[in-house]
N, CA, C and O atoms as CSV, one atom per row, in Angstrom:
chain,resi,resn,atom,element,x,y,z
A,1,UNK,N,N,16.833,-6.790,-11.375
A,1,UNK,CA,C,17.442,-5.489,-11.115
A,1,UNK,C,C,16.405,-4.583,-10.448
A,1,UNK,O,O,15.331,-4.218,-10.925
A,2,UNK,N,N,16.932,-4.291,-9.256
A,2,UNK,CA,C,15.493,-3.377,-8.310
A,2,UNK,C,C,16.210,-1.932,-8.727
A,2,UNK,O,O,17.418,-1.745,-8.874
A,3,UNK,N,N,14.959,-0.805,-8.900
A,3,UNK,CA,C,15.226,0.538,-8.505
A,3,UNK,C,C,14.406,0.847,-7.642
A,3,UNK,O,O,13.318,0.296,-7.476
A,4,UNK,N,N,15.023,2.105,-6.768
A,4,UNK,CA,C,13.941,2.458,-6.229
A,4,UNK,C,C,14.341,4.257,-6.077
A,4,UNK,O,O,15.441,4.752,-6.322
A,5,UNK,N,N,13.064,5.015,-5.593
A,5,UNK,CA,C,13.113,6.213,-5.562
A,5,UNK,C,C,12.606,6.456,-3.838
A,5,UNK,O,O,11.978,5.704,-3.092
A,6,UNK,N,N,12.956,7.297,-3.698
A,6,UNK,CA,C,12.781,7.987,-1.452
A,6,UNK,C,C,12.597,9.428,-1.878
A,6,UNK,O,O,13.360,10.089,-2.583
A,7,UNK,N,N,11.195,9.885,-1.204
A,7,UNK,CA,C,11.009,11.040,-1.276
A,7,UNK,C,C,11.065,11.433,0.278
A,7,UNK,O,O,10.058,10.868,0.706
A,8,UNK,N,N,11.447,11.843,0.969
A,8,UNK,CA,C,11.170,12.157,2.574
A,8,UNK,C,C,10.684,13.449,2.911
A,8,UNK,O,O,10.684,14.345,2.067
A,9,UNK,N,N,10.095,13.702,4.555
A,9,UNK,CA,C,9.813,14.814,4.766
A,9,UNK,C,C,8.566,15.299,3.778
A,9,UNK,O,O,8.553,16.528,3.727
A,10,UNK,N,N,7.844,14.883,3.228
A,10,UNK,CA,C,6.411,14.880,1.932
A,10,UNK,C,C,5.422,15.211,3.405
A,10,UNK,O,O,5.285,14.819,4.564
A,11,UNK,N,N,4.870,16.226,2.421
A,11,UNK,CA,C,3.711,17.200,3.960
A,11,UNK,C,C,2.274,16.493,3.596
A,11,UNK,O,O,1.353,17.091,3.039
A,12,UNK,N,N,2.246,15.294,3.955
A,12,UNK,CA,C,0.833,14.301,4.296
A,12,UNK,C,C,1.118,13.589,5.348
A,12,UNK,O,O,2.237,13.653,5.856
A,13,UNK,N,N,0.347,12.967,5.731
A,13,UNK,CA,C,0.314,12.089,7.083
A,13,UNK,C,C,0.305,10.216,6.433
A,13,UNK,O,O,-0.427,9.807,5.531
A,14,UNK,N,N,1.072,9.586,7.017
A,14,UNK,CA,C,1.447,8.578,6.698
A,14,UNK,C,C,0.226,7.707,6.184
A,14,UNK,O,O,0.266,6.831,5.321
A,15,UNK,N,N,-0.991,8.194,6.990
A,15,UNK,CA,C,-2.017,7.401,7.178
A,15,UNK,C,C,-2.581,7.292,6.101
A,15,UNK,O,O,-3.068,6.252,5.655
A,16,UNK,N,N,-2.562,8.769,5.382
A,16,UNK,CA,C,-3.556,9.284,4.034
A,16,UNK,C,C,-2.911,9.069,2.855
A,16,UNK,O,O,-3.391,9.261,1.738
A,17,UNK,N,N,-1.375,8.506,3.213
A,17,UNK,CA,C,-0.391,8.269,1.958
A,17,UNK,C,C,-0.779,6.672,1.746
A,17,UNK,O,O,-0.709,6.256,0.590
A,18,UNK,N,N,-1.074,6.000,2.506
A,18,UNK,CA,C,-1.287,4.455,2.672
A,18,UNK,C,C,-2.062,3.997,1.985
A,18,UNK,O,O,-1.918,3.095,1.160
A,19,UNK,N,N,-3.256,4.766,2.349
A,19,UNK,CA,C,-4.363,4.267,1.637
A,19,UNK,C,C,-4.443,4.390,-0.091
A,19,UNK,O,O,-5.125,3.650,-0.801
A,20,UNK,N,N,-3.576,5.506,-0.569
A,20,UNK,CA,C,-3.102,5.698,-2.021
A,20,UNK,C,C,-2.114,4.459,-2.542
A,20,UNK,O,O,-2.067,3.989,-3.678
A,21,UNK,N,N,-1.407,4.107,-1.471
A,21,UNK,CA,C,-0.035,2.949,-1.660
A,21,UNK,C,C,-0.838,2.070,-1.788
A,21,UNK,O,O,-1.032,1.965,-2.999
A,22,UNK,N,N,-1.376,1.430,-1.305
A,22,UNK,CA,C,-2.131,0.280,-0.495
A,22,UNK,C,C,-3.033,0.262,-2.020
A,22,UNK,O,O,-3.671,-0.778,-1.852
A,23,UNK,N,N,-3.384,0.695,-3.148
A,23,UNK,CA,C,-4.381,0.706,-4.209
A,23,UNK,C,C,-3.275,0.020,-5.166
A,23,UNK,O,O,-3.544,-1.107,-5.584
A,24,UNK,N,N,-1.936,0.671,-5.580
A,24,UNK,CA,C,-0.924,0.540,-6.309
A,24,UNK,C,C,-0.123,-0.586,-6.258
A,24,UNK,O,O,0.132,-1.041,-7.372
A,25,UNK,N,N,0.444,-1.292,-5.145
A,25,UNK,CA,C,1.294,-2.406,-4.717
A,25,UNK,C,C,0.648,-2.981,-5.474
A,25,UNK,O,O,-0.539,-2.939,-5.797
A,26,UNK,N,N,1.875,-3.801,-5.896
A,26,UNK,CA,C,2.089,-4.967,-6.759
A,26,UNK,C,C,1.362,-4.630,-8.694
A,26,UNK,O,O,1.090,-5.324,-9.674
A,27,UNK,N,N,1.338,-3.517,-8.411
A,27,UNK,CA,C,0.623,-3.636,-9.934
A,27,UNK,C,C,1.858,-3.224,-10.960
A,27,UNK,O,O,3.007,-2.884,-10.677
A,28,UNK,N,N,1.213,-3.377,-12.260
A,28,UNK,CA,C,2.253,-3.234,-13.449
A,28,UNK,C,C,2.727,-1.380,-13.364
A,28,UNK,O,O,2.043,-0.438,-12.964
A,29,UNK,N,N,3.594,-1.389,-13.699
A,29,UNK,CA,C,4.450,0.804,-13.730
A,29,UNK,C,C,3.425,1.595,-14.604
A,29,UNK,O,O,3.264,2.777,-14.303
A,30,UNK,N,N,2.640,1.033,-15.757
A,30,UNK,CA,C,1.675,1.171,-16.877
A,30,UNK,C,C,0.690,1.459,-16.279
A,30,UNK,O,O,0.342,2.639,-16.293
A,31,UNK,N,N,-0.080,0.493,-15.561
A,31,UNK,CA,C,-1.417,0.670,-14.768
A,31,UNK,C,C,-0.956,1.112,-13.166
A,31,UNK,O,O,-1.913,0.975,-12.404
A,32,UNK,N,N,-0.146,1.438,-12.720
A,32,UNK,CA,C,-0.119,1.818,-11.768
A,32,UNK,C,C,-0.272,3.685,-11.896
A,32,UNK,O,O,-0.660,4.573,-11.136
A,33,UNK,N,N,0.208,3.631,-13.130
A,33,UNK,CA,C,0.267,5.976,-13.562
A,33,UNK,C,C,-1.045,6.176,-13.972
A,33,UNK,O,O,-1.725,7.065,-13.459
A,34,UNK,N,N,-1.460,5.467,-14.816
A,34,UNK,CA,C,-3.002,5.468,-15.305
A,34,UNK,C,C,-3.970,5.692,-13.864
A,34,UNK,O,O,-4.650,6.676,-13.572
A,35,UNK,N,N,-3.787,4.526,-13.155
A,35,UNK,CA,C,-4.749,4.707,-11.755
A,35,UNK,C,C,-4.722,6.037,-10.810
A,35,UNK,O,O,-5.608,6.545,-10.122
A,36,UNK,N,N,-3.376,6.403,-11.037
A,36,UNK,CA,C,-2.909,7.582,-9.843
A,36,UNK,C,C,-3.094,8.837,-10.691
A,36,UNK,O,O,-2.882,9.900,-10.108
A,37,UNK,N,N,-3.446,8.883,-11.944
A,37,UNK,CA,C,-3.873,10.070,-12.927
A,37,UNK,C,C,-4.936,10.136,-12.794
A,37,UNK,O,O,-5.353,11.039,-13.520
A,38,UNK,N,N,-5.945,9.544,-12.086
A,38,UNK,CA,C,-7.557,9.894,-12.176
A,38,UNK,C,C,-7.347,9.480,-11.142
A,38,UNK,O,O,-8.041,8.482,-11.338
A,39,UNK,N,N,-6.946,9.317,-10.020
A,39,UNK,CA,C,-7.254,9.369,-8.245
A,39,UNK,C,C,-7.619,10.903,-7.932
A,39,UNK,O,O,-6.766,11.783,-8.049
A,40,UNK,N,N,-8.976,11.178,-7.516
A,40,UNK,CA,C,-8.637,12.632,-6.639
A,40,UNK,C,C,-8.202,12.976,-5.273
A,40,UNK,O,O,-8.701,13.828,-4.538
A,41,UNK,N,N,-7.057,12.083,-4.998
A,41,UNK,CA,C,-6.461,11.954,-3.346
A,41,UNK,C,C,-4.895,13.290,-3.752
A,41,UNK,O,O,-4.226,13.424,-4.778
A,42,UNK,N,N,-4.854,13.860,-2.716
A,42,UNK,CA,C,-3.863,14.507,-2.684
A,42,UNK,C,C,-2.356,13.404,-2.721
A,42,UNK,O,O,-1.351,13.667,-3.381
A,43,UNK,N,N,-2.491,12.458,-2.054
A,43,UNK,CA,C,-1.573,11.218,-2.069
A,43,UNK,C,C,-1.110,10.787,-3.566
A,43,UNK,O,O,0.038,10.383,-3.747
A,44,UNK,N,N,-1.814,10.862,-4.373
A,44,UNK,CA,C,-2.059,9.790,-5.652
A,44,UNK,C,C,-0.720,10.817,-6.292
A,44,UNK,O,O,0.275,10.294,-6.794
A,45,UNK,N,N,-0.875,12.228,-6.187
A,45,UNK,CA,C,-0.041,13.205,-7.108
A,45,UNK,C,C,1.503,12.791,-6.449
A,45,UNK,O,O,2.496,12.370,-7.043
A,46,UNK,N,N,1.347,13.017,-5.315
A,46,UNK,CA,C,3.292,12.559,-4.789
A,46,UNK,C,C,3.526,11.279,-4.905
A,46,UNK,O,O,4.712,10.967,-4.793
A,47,UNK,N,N,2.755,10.413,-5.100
A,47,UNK,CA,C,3.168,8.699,-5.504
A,47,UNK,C,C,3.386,8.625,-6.609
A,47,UNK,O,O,4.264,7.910,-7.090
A,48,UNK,N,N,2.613,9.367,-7.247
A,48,UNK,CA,C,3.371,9.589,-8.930
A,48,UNK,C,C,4.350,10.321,-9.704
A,48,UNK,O,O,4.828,10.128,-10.822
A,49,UNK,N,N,4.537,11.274,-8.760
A,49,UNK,CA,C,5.855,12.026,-8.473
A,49,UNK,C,C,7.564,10.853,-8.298
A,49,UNK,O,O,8.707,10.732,-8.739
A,50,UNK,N,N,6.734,10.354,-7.484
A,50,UNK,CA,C,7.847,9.245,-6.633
A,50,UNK,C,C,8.447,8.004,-7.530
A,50,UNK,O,O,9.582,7.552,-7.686
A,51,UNK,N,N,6.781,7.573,-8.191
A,51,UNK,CA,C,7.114,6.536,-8.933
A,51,UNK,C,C,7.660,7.065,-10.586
A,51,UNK,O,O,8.195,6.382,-11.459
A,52,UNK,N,N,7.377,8.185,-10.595
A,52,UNK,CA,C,8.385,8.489,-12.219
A,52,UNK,C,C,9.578,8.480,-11.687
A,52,UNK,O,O,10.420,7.978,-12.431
A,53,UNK,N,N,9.989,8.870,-10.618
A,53,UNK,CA,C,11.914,9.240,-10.222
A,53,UNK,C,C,11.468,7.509,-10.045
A,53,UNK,O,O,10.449,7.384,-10.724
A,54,UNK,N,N,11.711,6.582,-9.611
A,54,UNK,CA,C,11.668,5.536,-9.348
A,54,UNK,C,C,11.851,4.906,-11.119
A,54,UNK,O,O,12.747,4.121,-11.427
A,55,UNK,N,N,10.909,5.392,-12.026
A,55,UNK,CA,C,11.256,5.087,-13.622
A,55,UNK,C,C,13.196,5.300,-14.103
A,55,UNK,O,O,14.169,4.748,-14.616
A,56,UNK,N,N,12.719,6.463,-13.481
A,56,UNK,CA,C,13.840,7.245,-14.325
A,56,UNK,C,C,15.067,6.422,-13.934
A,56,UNK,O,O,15.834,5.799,-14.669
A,57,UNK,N,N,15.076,6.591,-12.374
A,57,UNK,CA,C,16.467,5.514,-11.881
A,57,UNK,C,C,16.963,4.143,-13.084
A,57,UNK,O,O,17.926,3.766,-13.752
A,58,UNK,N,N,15.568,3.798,-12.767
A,58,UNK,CA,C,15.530,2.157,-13.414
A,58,UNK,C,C,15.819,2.484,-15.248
A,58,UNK,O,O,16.026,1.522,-15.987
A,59,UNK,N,N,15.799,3.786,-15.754
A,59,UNK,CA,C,16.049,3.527,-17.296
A,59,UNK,C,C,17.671,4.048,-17.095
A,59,UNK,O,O,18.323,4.197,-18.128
A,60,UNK,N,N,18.156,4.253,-16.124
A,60,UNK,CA,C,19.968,4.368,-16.144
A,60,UNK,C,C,20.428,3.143,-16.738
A,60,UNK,O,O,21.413,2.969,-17.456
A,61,UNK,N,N,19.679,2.422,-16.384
A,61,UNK,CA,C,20.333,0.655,-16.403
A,61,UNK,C,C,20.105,0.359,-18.273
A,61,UNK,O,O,19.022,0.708,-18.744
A,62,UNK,N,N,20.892,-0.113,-18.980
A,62,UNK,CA,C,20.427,-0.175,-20.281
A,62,UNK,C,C,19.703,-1.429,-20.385
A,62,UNK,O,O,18.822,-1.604,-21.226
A,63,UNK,N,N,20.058,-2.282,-19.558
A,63,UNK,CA,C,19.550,-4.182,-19.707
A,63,UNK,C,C,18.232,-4.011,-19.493
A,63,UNK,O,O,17.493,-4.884,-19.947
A,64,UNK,N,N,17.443,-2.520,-18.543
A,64,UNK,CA,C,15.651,-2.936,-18.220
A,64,UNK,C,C,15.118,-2.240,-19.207
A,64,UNK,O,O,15.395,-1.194,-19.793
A,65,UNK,N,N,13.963,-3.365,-19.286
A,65,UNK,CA,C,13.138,-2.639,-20.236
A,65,UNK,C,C,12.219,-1.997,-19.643
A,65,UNK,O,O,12.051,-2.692,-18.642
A,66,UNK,N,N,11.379,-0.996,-19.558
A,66,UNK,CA,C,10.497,-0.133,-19.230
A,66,UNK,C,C,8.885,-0.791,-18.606
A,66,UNK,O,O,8.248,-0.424,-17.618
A,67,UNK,N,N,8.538,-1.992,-19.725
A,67,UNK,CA,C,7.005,-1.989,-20.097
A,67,UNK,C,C,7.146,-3.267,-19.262
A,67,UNK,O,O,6.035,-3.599,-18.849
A,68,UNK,N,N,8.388,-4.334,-18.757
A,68,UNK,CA,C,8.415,-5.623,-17.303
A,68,UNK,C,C,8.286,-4.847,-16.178
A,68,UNK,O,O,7.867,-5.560,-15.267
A,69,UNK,N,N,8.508,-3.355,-15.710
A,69,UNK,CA,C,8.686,-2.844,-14.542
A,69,UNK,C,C,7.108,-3.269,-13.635
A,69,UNK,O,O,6.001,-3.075,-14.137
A,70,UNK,N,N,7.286,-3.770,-12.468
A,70,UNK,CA,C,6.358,-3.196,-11.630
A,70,UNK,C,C,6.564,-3.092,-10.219
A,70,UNK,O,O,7.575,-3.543,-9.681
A,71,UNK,N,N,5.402,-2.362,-9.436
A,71,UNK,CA,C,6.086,-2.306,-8.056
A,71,UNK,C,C,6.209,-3.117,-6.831
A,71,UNK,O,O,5.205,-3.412,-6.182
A,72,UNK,N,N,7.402,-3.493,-6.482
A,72,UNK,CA,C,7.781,-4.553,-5.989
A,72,UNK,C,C,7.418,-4.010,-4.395
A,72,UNK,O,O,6.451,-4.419,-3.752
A,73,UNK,N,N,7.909,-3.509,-4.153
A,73,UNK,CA,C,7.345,-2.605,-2.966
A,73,UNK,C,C,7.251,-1.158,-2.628
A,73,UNK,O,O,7.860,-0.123,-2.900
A,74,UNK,N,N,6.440,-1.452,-2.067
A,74,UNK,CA,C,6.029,0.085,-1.523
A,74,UNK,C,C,5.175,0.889,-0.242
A,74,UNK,O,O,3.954,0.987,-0.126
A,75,UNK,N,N,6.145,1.373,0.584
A,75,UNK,CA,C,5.826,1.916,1.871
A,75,UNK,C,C,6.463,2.849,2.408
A,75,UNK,O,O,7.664,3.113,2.345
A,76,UNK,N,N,5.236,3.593,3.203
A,76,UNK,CA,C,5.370,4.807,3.813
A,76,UNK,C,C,5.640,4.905,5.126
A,76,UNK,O,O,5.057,4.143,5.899
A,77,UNK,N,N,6.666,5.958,5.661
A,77,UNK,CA,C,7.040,5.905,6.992
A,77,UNK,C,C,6.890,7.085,7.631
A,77,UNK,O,O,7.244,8.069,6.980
A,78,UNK,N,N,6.460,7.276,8.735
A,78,UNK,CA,C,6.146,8.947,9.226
A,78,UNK,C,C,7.081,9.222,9.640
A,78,UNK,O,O,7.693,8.517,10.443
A,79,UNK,N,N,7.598,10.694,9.074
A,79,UNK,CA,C,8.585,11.500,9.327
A,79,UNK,C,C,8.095,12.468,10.393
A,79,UNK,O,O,7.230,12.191,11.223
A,80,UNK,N,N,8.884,13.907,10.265
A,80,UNK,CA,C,9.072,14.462,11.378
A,80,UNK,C,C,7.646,15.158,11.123
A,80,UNK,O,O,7.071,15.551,10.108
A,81,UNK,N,N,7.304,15.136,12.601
A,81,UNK,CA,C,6.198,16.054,12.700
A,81,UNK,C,C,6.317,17.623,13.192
A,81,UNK,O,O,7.154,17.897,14.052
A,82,UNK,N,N,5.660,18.418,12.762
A,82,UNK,CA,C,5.791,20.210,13.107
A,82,UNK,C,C,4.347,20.123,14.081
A,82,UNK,O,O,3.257,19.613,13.822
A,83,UNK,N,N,4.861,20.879,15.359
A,83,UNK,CA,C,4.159,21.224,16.377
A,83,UNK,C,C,4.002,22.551,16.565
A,83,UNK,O,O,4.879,23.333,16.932
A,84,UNK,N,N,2.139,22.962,16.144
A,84,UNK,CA,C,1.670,24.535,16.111
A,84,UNK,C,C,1.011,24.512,17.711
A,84,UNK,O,O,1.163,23.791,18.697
A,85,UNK,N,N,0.438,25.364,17.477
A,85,UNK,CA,C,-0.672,25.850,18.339
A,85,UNK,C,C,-1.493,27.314,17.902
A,85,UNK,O,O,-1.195,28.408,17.423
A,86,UNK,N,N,-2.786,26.556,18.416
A,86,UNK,CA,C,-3.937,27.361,17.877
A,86,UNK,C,C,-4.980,27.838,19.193
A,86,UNK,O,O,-5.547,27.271,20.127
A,87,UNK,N,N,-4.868,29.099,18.707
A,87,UNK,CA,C,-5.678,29.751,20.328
A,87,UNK,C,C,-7.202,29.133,20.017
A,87,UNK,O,O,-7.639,28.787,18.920
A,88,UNK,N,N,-7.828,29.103,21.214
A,88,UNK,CA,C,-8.987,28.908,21.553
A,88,UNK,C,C,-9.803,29.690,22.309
A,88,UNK,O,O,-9.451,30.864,22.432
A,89,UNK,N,N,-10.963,29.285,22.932
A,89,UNK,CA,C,-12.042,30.227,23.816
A,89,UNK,C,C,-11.242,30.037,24.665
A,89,UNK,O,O,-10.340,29.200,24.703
A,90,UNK,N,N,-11.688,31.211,25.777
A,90,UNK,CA,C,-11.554,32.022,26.948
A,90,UNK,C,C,-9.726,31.414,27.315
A,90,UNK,O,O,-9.290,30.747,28.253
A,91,UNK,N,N,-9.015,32.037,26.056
A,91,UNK,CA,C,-7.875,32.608,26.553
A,91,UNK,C,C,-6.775,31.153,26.630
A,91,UNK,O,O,-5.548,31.235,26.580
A,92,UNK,N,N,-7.494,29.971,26.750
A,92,UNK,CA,C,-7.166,28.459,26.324
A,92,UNK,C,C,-6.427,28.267,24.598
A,92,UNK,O,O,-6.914,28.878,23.647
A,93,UNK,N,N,-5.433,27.499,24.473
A,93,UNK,CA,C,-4.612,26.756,23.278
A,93,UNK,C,C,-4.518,25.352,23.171
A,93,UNK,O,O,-4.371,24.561,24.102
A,94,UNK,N,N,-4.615,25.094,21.933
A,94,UNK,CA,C,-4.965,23.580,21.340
A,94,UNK,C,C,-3.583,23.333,20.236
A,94,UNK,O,O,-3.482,23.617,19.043
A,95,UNK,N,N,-2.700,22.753,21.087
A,95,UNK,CA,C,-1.750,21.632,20.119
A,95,UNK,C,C,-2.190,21.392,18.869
A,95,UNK,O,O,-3.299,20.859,18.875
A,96,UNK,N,N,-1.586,21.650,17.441
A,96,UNK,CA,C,-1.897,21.045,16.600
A,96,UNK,C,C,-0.999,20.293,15.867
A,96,UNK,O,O,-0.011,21.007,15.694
A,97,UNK,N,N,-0.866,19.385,15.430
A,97,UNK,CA,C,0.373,18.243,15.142
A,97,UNK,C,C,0.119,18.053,13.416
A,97,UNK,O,O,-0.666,17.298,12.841
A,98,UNK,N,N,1.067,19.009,12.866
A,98,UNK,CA,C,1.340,18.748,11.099
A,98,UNK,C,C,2.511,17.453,10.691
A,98,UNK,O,O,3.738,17.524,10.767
A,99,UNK,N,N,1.854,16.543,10.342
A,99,UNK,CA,C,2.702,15.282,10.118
A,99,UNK,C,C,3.318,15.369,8.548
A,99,UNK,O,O,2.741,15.983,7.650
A,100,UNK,N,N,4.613,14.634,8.372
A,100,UNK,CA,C,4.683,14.484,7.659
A,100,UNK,C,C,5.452,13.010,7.311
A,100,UNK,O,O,5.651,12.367,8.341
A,101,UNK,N,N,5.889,12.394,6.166
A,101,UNK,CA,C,6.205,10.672,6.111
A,101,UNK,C,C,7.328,10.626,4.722
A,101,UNK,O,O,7.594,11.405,3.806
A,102,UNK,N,N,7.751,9.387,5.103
A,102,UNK,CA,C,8.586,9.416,3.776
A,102,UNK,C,C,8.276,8.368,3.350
A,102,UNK,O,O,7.775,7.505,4.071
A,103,UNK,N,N,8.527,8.186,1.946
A,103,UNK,CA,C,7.695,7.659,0.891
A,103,UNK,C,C,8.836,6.908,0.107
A,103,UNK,O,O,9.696,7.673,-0.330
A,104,UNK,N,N,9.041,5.467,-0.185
A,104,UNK,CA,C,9.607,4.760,-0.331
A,104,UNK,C,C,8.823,3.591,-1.550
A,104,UNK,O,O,7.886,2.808,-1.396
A,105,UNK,N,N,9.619,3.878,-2.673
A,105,UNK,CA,C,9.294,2.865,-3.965
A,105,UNK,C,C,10.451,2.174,-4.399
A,105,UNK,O,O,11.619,2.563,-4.401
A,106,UNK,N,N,9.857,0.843,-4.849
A,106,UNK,CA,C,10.946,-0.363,-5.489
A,106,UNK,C,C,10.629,-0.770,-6.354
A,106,UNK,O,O,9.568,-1.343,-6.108
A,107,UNK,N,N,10.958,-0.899,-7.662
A,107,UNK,CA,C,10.515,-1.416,-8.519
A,107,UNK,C,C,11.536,-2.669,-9.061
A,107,UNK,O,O,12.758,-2.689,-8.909
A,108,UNK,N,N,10.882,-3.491,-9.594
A,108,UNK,CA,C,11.511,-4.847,-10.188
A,108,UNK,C,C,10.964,-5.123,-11.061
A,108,UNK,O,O,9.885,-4.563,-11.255
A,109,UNK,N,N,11.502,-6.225,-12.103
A,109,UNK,CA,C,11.648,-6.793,-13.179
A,109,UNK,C,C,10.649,-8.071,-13.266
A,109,UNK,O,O,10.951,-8.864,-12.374
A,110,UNK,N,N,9.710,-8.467,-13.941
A,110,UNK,CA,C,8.581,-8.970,-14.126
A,110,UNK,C,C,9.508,-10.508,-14.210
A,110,UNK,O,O,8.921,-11.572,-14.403
């Protein structure tokens, strides 16, 4: 029985969410909150955000048990980006590109 949780539109850049994902895959739901509770990545807090709604889904079901969960997959996709601009010397502007990604968890049954 898979659950999964989609957070979209999350104001990080796909790149900096990855490297938080990329620590977590494939591990147990137990040691995966433990790890992302002492990460100091801004990433680690919305993956754990993601992966409790991702819990919660999965305890609708009465047949799963909680403590088989782990994450079956997990990946990030870049969403829409916001386009600023920031003045510069002599009267010149510099594009600045605020990314953001959506964030995609699955969890399954051991």
């Amino acid at each position: 029985m898979e659950a999964r949780a989609i957070a979209k539109g999350v104001r990080i850049s796909a790149q900096k969410a990855r490297l938080v994902a990329d620590v977590v895959r494939g591990m147990n739901v137990d040691k995966a909150i433990s790890t992302l509770n002492f990460m100091p990545k801004k990433g680690a807090a919305i993956l754990k955000k993601v992966l409790d709604s991702a819990i919660a889904n999965a305890t609708q079901n009465d047949k799963v048990d909680i403590d088989t969960l782990y994450i079956k997959k997990i990946f990030i996709d870049g969403g829409p980006s916001l386009k600023r601009i920031i003045p510069r010397a002599q009267g010149r502007a510099t594009g600045i590109i605020k990314r953001s990604s959506h964030i995609t968890v699955v969890l399954d049954e051991q």
